[in-house]
KEBA-600947 format. One record per residue (C-alpha): residue number from 0; chain; y, z, x negated. Coordinates in steps of 0.1 Angstrom, whole numbers. Example, Ala and Ser with C-alpha at 12.3 -4.5 7.8 and 13.67 -1.06 7.14 Angstrom:
residues 2
[0,"A",[-45,78,-123]] [1,"A",[-11,71,-137]] 
end
This chain:
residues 643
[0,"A",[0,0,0]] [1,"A",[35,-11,-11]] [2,"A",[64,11,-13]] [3,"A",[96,0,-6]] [4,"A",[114,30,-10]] [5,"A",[136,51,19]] [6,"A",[149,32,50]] [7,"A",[187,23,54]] [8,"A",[204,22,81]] [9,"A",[215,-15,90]] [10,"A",[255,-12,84]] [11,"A",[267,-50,91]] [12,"A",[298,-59,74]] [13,"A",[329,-48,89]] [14,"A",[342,-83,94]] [15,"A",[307,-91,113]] [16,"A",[313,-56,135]] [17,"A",[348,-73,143]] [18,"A",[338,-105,149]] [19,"A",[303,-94,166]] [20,"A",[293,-117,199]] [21,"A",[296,-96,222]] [22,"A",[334,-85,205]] [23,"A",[340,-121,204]] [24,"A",[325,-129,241]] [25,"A",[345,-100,256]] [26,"A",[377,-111,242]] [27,"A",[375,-149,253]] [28,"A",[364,-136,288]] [29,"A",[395,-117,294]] [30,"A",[417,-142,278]] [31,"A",[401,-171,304]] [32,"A",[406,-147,331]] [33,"A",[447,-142,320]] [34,"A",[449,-179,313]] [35,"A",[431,-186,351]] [36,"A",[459,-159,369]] [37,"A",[487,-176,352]] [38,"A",[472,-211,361]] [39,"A",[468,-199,399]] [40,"A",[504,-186,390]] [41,"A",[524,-213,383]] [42,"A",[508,-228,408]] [43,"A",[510,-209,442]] [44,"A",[530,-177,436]] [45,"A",[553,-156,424]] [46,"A",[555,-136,393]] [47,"A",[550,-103,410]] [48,"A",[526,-110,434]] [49,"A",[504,-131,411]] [50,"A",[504,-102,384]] [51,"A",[492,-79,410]] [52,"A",[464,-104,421]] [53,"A",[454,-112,385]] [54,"A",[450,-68,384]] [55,"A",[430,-67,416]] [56,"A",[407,-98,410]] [57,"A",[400,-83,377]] [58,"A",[395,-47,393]] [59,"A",[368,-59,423]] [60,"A",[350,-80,395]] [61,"A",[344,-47,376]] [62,"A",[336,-28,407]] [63,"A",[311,-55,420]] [64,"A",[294,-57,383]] [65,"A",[293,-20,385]] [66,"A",[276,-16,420]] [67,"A",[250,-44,411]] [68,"A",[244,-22,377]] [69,"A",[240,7,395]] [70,"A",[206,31,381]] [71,"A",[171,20,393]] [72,"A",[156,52,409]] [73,"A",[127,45,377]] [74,"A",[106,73,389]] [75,"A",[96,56,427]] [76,"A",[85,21,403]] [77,"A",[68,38,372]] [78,"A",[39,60,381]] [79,"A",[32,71,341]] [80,"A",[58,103,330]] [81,"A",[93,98,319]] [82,"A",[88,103,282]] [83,"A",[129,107,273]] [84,"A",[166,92,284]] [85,"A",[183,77,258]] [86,"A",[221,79,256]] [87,"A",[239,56,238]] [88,"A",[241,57,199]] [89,"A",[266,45,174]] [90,"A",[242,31,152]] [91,"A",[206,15,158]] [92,"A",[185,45,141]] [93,"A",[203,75,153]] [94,"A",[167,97,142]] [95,"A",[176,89,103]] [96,"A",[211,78,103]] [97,"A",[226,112,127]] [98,"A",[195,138,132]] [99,"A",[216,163,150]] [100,"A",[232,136,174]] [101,"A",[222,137,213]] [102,"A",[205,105,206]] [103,"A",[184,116,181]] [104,"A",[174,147,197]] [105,"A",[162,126,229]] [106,"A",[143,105,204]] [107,"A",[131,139,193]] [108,"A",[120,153,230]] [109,"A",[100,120,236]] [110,"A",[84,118,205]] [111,"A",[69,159,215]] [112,"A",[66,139,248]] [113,"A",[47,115,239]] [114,"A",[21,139,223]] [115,"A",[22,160,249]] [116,"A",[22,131,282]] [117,"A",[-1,100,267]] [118,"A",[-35,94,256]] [119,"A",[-45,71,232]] [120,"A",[-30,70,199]] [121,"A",[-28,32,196]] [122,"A",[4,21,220]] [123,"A",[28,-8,222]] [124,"A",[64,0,225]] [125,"A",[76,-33,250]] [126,"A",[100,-41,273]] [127,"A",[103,-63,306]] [128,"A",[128,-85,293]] [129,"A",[154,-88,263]] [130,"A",[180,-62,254]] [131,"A",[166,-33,267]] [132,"A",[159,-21,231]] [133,"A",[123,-17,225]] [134,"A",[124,-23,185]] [135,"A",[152,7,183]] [136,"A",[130,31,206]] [137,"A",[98,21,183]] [138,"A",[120,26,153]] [139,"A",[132,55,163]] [140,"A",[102,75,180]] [141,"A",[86,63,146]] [142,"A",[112,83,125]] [143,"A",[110,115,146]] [144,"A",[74,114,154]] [145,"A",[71,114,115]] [146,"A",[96,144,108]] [147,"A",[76,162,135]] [148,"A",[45,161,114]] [149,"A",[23,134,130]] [150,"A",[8,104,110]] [151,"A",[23,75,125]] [152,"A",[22,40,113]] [153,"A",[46,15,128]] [154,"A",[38,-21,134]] [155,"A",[62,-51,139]] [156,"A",[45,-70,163]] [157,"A",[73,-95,172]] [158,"A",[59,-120,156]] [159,"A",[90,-148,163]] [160,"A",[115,-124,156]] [161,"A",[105,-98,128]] [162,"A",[136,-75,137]] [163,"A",[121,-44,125]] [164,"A",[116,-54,92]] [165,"A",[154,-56,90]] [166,"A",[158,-21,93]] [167,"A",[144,-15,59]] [168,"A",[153,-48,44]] [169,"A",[117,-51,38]] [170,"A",[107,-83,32]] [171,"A",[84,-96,60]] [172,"A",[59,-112,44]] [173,"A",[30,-104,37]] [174,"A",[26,-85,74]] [175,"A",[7,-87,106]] [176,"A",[5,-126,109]] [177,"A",[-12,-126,71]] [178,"A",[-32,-98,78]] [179,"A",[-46,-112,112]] [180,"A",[-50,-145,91]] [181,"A",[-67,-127,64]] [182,"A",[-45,-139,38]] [183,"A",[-39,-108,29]] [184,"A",[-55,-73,30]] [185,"A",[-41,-40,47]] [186,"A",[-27,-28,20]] [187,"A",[-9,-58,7]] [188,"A",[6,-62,44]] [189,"A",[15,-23,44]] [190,"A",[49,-9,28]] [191,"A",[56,26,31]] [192,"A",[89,39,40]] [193,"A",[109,72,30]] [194,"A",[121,92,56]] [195,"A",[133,118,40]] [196,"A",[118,141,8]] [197,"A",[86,153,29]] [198,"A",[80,124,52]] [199,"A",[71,85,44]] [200,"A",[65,62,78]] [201,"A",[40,36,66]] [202,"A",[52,0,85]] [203,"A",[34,-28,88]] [204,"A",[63,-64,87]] [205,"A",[60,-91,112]] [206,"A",[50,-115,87]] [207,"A",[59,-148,82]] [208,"A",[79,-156,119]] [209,"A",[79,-196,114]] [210,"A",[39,-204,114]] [211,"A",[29,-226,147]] [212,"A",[-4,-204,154]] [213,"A",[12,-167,147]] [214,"A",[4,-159,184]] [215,"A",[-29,-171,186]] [216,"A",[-32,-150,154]] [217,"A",[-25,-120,172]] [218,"A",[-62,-121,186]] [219,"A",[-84,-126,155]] [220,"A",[-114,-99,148]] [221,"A",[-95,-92,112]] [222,"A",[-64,-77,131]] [223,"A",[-90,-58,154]] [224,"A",[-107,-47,120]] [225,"A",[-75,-34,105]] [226,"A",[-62,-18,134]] [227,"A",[-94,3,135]] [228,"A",[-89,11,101]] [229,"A",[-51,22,104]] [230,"A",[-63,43,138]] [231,"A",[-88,65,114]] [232,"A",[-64,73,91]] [233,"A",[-30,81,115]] [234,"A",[-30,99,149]] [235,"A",[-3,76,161]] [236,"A",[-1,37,157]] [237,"A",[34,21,173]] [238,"A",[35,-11,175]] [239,"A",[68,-30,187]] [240,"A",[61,-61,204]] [241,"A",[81,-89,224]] [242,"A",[93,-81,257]] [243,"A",[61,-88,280]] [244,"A",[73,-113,303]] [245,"A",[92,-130,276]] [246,"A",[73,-149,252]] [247,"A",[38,-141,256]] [248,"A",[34,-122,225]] [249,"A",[26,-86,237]] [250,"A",[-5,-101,256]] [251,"A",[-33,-107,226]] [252,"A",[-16,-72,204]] [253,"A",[-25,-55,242]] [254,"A",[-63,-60,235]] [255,"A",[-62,-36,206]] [256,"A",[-37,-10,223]] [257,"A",[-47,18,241]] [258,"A",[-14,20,265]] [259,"A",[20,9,264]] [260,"A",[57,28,261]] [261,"A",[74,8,288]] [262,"A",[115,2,271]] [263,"A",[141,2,305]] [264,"A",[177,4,306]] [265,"A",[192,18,334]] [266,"A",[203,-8,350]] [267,"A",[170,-21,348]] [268,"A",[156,-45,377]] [269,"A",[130,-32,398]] [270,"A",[108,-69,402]] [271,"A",[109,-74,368]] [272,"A",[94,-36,361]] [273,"A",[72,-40,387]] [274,"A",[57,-72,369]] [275,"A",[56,-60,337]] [276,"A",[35,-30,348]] [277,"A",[12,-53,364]] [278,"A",[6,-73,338]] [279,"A",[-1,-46,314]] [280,"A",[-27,-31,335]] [281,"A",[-44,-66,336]] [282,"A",[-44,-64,298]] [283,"A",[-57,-31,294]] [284,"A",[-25,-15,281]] [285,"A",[-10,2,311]] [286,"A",[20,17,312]] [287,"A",[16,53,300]] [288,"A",[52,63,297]] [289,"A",[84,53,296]] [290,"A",[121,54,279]] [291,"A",[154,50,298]] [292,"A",[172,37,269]] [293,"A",[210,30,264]] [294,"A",[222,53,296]] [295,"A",[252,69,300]] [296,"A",[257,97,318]] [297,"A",[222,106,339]] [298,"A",[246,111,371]] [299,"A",[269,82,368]] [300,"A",[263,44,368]] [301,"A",[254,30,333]] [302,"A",[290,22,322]] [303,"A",[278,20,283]] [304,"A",[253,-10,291]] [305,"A",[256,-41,267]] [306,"A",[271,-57,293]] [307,"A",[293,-32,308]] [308,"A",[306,-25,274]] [309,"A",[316,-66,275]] [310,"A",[329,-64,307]] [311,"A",[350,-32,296]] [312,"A",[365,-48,268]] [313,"A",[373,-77,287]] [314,"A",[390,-60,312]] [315,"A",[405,-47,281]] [316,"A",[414,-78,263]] [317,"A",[432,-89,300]] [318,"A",[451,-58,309]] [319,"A",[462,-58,267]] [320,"A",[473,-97,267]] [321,"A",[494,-88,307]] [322,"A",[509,-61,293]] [323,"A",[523,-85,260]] [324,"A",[531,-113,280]] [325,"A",[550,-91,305]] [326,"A",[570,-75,277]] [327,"A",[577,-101,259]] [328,"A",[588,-117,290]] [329,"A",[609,-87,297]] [330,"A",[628,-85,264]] [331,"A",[638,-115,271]] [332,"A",[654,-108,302]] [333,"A",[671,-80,286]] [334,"A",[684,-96,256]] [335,"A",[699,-122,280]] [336,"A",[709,-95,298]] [337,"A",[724,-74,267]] [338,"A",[742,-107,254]] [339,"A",[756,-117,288]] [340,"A",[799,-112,288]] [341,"A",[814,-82,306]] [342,"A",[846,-72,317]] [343,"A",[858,-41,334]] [344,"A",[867,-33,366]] [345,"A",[881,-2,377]] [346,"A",[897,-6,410]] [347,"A",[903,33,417]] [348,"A",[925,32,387]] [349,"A",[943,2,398]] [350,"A",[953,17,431]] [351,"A",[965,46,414]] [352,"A",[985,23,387]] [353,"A",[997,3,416]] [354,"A",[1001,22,449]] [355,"A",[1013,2,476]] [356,"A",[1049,14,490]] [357,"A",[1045,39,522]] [358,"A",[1055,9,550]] [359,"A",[1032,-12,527]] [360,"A",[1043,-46,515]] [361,"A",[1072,-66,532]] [362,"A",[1082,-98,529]] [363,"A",[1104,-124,543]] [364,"A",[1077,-152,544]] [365,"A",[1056,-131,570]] [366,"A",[1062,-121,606]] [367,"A",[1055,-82,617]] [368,"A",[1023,-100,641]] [369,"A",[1008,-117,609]] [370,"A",[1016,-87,584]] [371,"A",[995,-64,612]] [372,"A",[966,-84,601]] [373,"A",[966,-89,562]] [374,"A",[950,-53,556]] [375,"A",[920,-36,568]] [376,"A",[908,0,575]] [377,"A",[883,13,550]] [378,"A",[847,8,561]] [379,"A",[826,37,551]] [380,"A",[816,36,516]] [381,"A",[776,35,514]] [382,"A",[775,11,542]] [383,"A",[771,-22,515]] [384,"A",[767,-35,481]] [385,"A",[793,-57,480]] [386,"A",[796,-86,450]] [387,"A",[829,-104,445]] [388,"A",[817,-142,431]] [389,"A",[850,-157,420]] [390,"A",[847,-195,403]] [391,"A",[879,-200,382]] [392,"A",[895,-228,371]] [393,"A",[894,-240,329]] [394,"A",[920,-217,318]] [395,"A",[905,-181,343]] [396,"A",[943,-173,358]] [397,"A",[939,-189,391]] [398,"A",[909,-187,411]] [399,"A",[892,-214,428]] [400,"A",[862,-198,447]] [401,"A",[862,-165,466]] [402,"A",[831,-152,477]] [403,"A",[827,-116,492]] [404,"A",[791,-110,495]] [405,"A",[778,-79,517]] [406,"A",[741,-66,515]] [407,"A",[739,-35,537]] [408,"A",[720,-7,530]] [409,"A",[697,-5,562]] [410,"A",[674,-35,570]] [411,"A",[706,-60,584]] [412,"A",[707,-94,564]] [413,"A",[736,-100,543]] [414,"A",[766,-110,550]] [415,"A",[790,-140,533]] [416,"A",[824,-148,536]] [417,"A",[845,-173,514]] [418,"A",[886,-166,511]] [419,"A",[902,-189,512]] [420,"A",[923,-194,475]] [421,"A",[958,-201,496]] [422,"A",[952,-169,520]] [423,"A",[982,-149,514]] [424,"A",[984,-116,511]] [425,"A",[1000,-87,493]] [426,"A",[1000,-86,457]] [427,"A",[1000,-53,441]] [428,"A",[1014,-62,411]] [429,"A",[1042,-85,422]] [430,"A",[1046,-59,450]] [431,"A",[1047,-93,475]] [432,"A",[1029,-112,489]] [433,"A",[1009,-144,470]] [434,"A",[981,-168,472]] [435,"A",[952,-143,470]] [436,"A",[936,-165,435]] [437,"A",[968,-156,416]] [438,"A",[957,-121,414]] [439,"A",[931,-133,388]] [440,"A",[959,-139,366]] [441,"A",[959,-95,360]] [442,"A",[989,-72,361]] [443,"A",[1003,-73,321]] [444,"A",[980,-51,301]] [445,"A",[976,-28,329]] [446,"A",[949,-41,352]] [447,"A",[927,-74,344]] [448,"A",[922,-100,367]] [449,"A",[885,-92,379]] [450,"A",[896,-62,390]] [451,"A",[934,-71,406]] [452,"A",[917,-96,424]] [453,"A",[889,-71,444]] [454,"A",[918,-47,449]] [455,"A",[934,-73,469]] [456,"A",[901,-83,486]] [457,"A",[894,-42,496]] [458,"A",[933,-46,506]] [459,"A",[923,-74,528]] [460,"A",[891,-63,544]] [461,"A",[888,-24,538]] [462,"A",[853,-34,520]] [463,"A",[853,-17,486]] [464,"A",[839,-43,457]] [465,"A",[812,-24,440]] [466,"A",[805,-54,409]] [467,"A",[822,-90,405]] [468,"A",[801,-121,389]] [469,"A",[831,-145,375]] [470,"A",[821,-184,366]] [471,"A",[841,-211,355]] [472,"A",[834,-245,372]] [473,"A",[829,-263,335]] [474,"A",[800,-231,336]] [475,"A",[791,-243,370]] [476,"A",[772,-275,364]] [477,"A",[752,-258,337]] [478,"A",[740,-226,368]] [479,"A",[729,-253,388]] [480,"A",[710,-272,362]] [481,"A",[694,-241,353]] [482,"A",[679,-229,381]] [483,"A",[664,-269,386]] [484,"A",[698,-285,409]] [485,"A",[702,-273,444]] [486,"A",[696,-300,474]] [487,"A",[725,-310,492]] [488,"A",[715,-329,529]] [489,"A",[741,-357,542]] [490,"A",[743,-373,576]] [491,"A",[763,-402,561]] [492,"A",[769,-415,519]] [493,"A",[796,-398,509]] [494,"A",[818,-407,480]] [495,"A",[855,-390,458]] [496,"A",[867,-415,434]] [497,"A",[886,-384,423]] [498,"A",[863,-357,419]] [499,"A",[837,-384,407]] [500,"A",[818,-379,443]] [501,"A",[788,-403,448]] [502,"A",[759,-387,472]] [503,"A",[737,-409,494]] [504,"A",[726,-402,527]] [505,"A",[696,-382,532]] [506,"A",[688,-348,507]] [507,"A",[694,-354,471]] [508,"A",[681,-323,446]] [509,"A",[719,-325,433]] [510,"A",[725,-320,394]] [511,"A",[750,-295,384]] [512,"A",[780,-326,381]] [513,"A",[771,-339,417]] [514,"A",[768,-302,430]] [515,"A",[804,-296,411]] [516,"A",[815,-330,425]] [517,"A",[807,-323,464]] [518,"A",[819,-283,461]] [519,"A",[856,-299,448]] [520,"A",[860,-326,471]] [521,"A",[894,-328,489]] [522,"A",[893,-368,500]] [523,"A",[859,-372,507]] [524,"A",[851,-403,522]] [525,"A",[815,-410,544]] [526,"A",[797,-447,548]] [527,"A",[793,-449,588]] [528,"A",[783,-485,601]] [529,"A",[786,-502,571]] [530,"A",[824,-489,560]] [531,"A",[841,-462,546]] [532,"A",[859,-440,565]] [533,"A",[878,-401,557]] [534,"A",[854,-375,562]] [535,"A",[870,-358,594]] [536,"A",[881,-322,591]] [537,"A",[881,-319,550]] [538,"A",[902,-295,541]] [539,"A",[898,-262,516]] [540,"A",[879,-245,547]] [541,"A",[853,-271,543]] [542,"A",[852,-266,507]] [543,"A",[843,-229,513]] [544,"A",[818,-240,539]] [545,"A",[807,-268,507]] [546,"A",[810,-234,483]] [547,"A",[790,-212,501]] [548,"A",[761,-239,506]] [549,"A",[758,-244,474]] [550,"A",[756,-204,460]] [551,"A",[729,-199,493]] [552,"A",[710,-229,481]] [553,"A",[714,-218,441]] [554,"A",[706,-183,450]] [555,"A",[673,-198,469]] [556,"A",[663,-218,435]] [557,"A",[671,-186,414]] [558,"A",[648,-162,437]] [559,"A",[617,-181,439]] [560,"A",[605,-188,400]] [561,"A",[570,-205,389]] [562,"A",[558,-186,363]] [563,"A",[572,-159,335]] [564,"A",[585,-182,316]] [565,"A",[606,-199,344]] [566,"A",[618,-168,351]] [567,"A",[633,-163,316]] [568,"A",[651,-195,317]] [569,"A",[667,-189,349]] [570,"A",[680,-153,337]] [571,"A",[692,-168,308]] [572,"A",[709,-199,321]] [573,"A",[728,-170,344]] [574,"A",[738,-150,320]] [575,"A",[748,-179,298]] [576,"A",[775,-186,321]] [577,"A",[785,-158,343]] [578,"A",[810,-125,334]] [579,"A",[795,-96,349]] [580,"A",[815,-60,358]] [581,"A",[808,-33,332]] [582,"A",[790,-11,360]] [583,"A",[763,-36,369]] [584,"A",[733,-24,352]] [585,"A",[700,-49,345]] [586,"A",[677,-22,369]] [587,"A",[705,-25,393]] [588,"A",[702,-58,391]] [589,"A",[665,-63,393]] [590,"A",[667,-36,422]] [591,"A",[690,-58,444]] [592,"A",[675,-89,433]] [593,"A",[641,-76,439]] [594,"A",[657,-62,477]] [595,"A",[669,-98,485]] [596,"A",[638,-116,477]] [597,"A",[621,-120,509]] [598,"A",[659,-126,527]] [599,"A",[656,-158,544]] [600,"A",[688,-176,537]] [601,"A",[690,-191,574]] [602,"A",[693,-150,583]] [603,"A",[724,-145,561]] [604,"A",[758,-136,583]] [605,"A",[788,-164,577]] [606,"A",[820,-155,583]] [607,"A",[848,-178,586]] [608,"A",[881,-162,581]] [609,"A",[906,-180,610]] [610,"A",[943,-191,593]] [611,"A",[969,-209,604]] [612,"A",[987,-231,582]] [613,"A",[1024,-217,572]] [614,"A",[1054,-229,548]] [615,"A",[1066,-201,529]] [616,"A",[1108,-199,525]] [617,"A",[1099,-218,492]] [618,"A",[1080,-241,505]] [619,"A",[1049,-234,495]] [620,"A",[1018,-245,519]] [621,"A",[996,-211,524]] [622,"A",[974,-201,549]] [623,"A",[978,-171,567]] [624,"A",[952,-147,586]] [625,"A",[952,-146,622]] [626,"A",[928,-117,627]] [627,"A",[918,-88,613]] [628,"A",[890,-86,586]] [629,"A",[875,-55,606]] [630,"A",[873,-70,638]] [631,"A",[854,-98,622]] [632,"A",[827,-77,604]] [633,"A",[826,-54,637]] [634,"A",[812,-83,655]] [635,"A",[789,-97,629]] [636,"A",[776,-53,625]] [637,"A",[784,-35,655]] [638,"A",[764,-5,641]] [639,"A",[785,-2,609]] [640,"A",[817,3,629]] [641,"A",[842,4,603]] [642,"A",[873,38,606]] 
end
């Protein structure tokens, strides 16, 4: 007999742990799964929703694998005793590699076990199918049988795969296929193994795995012969075989075995034990114990399977890559955010810089019927966030789009109202009154022009402005492009040689230069019966009316986003070009965006401010209120009464 010296642990590389299969398999399964969600995303739905249905499909795919993995009640199929449960182990020999680890003490109860339960002394260590870990168990009940004092000899019987022989880097050949050949005697097939200083484990290699006829082999009257030798001289001969319904193996090595230790996991199918049991009694090696290998906790569902473990990491590997694309996703946002221009607005500070007089602001131009109009009580603060969207013209003193927008706090839809640039009304600073866009020109060093012009607006309707977003229209063109152009729907071809106007009939997704084009248009001009005519009716009203179609249509594109990245683009091509108020915070901003995004447009409250036209003593053409601003929003929200 050959000695070979102690056994050693199997330690793969570190690089061949990393980069194992089942590391490798778990990893690509969780990435296809993220790649799949943000597939279905950019398809169907929305960020949010699709993230939270990438978690959940993810989540029942674990739960289903772990119902269908749940433990086979072991003791109603397998009549022999349970001979141990095997938890778990870090490494495949536990019994030499950690003696005092829970797996190794298992190993150690069914080896006393298996002395104690089972007769016969000659017994085959198999499995029903692959990965239940019959060559570990043999190994291992091996080892601990050894250090318990019995004689053991231990057999590789899988002749096509030789696996134990890798446990000891023995060599393989000469082993059980010579030996049953009789190309070689027992003792040149034999090595002996150190278990420790008072214990070898003689073991008996596969031999060599790549001969046509090893199987047949497996049946000869020299293997019987050497069997009966190795039986006289230990009181327990393991021999590890293929899985029984696998590859055929375990059937000839059967006819020398007195019984088999039946290898289950615990997630083990009951048809396939049930089988393999059958078989083995038709042999002559029944089943006369067995070893739940690989468990987890005896209680709980086997959630440190092979497979589990896969699915684990993969769920893993998805949740992991979510979480990076969502971050990075997010920093994005908020350096678009961070980066974006700010100025202040402060209007409490204003007021008090600027009070008005006690009999408020007179003025020559305006009759006492029309100056009982051009203020508003104070609605409740509370009642609304309130956003002041001002477009300016190329040089920011003079504003050329005022758009109060309302979003109350209860369930009511928001509410929009464009002022009119030639309203005029009190100007704090000038203490008279003036077209209400002048006030974006500021008060001196005192009060900028953000927030002059949303003290003029409370002034006007006794709303308090809570932030301001401030575009110019050169900045315009490039919003609208960036959230992928807004579709404008004509009756009638409409043309502006002098805003450069040129829309046909029918909807058109407008670019940001058309959109531009159609929102400035003073002389528009429509193709009806196969000639131009004026466009009845334009005037700066229907430019606010053009205005506000535009920002509800631009607000729709910039709400609904395809995927992540979408998203990202559309924050930055906002932030690119808008000024924001110093108090509008990016979770503020989420919040209400987040609030408005199920907000059909078609629900959103339009108020049209009624004017009359009027010639000031210079002769100025303004446009002057004819009703109050409260009276208007009580209709719109009779349950926010304003005081």
């Amino acid at each position: 007999m050959s000695t070979s010296g102690s056994i050693v642990a199997p330690r793969p590389s570190r690089w061949r742990r990393i980069f194992s299969p089942a590391n490798v398999g778990s990893v690509a399964m969780g990435l296809v799964v993220f790649i799949l969600a943000v597939g279905w995303w950019n398809t169907h739905l929305g960020a949010f929703a699709a993230a939270a249905l990438s978690a959940v499909v993810t989540g029942i795919t674990w739960l289903i694998w772990w119902s269908f993995t749940k433990p086979t009640d072991l003791s109603g199929v397998i009549s022999s005793p349970l001979l141990g449960t095997v938890p778990v182990a870090a490494t495949p020999s536990p019994a030499l590699a950690s003696p005092k680890s829970a797996p190794a003490r298992a190993y150690l109860e069914a080896a006393a076990n298996l002395g104690e339960d089972t007769t016969g002394h000659i017994l085959l260590v198999s499995s029903p199918v692959p990965g239940q870990g019959a060559s570990t168990v043999a190994l291992n009940l091996a080892i601990s049988a050894t250090r318990s004092g019995r004689k053991v000899v231990l057999i590789d019987g899988d002749v096509a795969a030789g696996g134990l022989s890798r446990f000891g880097h023995t060599d393989p050949t000469p082993g059980l296929v010579e030996l049953a050949s009789g190309e070689a005697t027992l003792a040149q097939a034999s090595r002996l193994w150190t278990v420790d200083p008072e214990s070898r484990l003689p073991f008996i290699p596969s031999g060599a795995t790549d001969r046509t006829d090893k199987v047949a082999l497996l049946r000869s009257a020299q293997l019987a012969r050497a069997i009966d030798e190795l039986s006289e001289r230990a009181d327990l001969l393991l021999i590890d075989t293929a899985p029984v319904n696998w590859n055929g193996a375990a059937v000839p090595l059967a006819a020398h075995a007195d019984g088999t230790v039946l290898v289950v996991s615990d997630g083990a199918e009951t048809e396939s034990i049930t089988t393999t049991q059958e078989r083995l009694e038709e042999v002559g090696a029944p089943v006369v114990g067995y070893v739940i290998n690989r468990t987890g906790d005896s209680t709980d569902r086997p959630l440190g399977s092979p497979l589990n473990r896969m699915l684990k990491r993969s769920v893993a590997t998805f949740l992991i890559t979510l979480a990076v694309f969502a971050s990075w996703n997010a920093f994005q946002i908020w350096n678009s955010w961070r980066t974006v221009e700010r100025d202040e607005l402060n209007v409490a500070v204003a007021e008090d810089l600027l009070p008005l007089p006690a009999g408020g602001i007179v003025s020559e131009d305006i009759d006492e019927e029309s100056a009982s109009v051009v203020t508003a009580p104070p609605t409740p603060e509370g009642e609304f966030t309130s956003f002041l969207i001002v477009g300016s013209d190329k040089g920011g003193s003079r504003a050329d789009a005022i758009i109060l927008t309302m979003i109350p706090t209860g369930n009511e839809p928001p509410l929009m109202v464009s002022l009119p640039r030639d309203l005029y009304l009190p100007n704090r600073c000038f203490q008279n009154y003036s077209r209400i866009n002048a006030n974006l020109a500021g008060c001196g060093d005192e009060v900028n022009g953000p927030t002059l012009l949303a003290l003029a607006v409370e002034d006007f309707t006794g709303v308090h402005v809570d932030h301001f977003a401030l575009f110019d229209f050169d900045g315009f063109e490039s919003i609208i492009d960036g959230v992928g152009g807004v579709e404008i729907c004509l009756t009638y071809a409409v043309r502006d040689s002098r805003s450069d106007l040129d829309l046909p009939a029918g909807c058109t997704v407008a670019t940001g230069e058309q959109a531009l084009a159609w929102v400035r248009s003073r002389h528009t001009q429509e193709f009806v019966q196969g000639s131009w005519r004026t466009m009845p009716g334009v005037s700066d009203l229907t430019r606010n009316q053009r205005q506000q179609d535009v920002i509800l249509a631009m607000v729709a594109k910039a709400r609904s986003f395809a995927s992540p990245n979408d998203l990202t683009a559309k924050v930055a091509s906002l932030t690119d070009f808008f000024t924001f108020d110093d108090q509008l915070g990016l979770p503020e901003a989420i919040s209400i965006a987040w609030g408005l995004r199920e907000v059909s447009l078609e629900r959103v409250y339009r108020i049209e401010i009624p004017v009359k036209h009027h010639r000031t003593n210079e002769g100025a053409a303004v446009l002057i209120p004819t009703e109050s601003f409260n009276v208007l929003l009580e209709a719109v929200y009779p349950k926010l009464k304003p005081t």
